[in-house]
N, C-alpha and C positions, 0 to 999 in steps of 0.2 A: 495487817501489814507489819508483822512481829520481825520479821526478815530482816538481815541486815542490809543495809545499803551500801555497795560497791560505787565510789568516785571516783572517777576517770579525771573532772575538771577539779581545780583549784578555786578555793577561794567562797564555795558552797556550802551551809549547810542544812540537812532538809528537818523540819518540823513535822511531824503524823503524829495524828489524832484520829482516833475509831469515833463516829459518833451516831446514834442514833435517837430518833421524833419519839418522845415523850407523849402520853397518851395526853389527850384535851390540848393540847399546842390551840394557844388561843395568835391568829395570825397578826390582829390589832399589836400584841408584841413587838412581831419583827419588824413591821412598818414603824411601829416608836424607834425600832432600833436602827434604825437602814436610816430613819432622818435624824436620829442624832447624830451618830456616826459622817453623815456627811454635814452637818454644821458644825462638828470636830473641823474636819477638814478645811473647810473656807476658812473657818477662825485662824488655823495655824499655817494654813499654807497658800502660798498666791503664783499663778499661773506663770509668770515673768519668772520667777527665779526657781523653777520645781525643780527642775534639773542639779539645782544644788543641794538638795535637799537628800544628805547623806546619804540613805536607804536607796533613794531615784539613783544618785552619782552612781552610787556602789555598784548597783543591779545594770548600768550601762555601762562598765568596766568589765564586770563578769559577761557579760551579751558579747562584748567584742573581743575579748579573749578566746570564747568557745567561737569565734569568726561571721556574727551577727551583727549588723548595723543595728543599732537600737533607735534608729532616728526613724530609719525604714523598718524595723520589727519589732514596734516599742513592746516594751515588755508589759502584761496583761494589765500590772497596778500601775505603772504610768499612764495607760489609756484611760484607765477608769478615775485615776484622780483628776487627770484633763477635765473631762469630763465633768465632775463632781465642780471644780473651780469656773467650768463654764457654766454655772447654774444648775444642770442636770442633778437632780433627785437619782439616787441607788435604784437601781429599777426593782420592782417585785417580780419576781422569777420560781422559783420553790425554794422551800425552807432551808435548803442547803447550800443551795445559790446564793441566796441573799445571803447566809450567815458568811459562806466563805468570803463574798465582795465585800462583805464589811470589815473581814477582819485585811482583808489585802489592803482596803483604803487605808485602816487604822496604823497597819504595821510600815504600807507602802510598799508591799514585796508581793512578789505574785504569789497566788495561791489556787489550788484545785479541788474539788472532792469527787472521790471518783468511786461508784456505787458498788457494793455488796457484793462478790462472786463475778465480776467483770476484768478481774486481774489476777497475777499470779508473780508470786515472789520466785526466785530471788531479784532484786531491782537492780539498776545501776545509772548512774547522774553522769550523762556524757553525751558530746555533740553529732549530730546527725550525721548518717554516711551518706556517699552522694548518692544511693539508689533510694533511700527512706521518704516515705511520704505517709500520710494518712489522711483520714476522712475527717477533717476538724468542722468545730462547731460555725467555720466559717465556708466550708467548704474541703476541695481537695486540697492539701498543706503541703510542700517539701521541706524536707524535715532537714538537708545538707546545712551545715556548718550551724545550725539553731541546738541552744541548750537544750536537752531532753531528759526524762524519766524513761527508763524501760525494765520490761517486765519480759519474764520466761516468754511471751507470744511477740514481744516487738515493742517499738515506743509505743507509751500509753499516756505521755501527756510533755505539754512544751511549755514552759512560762508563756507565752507568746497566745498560744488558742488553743484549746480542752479537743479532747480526742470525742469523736461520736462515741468509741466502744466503749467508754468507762463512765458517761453522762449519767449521774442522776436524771431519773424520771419521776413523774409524779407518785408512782406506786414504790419507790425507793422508802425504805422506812430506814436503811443502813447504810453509812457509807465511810470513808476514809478521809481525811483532810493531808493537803500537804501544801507546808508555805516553805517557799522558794527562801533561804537566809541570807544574805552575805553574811561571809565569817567577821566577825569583829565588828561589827554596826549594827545588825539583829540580834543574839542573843535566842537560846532557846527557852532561857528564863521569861522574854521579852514577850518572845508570843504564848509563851503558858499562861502568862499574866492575863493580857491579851485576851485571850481566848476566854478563856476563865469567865472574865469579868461579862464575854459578851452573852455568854453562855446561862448567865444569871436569869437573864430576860429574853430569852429567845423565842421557850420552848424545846430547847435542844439538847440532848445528855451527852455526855461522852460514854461511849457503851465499853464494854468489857475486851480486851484486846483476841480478836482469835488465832 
């Protein structure tokens, strides 16, 4: 995903990282990682006040700008730090799942990765038309007025719920990361760091850009 990125919305800006599974990926890893990462989270942040919690604020400004209720279509890392603050453990999913949920809790921004030869550049960051819909990991999705990522074939992913067509599967050995920014409160420095650092103890490389 070397391609440049066309923005339509204000106030965005995206993170991609190519990464792909390291031979011997010992999975004991990602579980130490996915529980630390969420007792990161309880430590620093508490349910009653998430919604101020800059990165949350920020990403519910940008939701409702591109003409999304965020209350009604929270955005993927609000769900999941909910979540995370109600107790819930990062679930184990595959190794790219989990990486990606750990770094959206960490950073607090949505994030996706969307596997190997299942998209096609050029891309562009902008809100859904009213005919847009897709096959999301939750079902059928409409896509009107919701931030989106699209690619030469159509949206391929929504802060909101990941696209069937561009899902990592278990036979996925490569795939793409992208975390959602708000400009000026994320940083792209912020989640290199980020990532970096999660990347240490994963099992996970960043692969070669194609």
């Amino acid at each position: 995903m070397s391609t440049a990125i066309e923005y339509e919305l204000d106030g965005w800006e995206l993170f991609v990282a190519p990464l792909e599974l390291s031979d011997g990926a010992d999975p004991g890893d990602l579980a130490e990682l996915r529980s630390r990462v969420g007792a990161r989270v309880r430590d620093s942040l508490e349910l009653p006040t998430l919604a101020t919690h800059p990165p949350v604020a920020a990403m519910r400004r940008l939701f409702r700008a591109a003409g999304t209720d965020p209350t009604r279509y929270r955005p993927s890392s609000e769900a999941l730090l909910r979540r995370i603050l109600k107790g819930d453990e990062i679930p184990e999913i595959l190794p790219f799942v989990d990486l990606n949920n750990c770094l959206s809790a960490a950073l607090a921004v949505p994030c996706c990765v969307m596997a190997e030869g299942t998209f096609e550049g050029p891309f562009v960051l902008r809100a859904g038309r009213e005919d847009e819909s897709y096959d999301s990991l939750r079902g059928p999705f409409k896509l009107a007025g919701r931030p989106l990522l699209a690619d030469r074939l159509g949206p391929c992913d929504t802060p909101i719920t990941g696209n069937r067509r561009v899902m990592v599967t278990e036979g996925t050995t490569r795939c793409t990361l992208v975390a959602y920014l708000p400009t000026g409160v994320v940083s792209i420095d912020d989640a290199t760091a980020e990532l970096d650092g999660l990347l240490a103890s994963s099992g996970i490389n960043r692969a070669p850009a194609s």
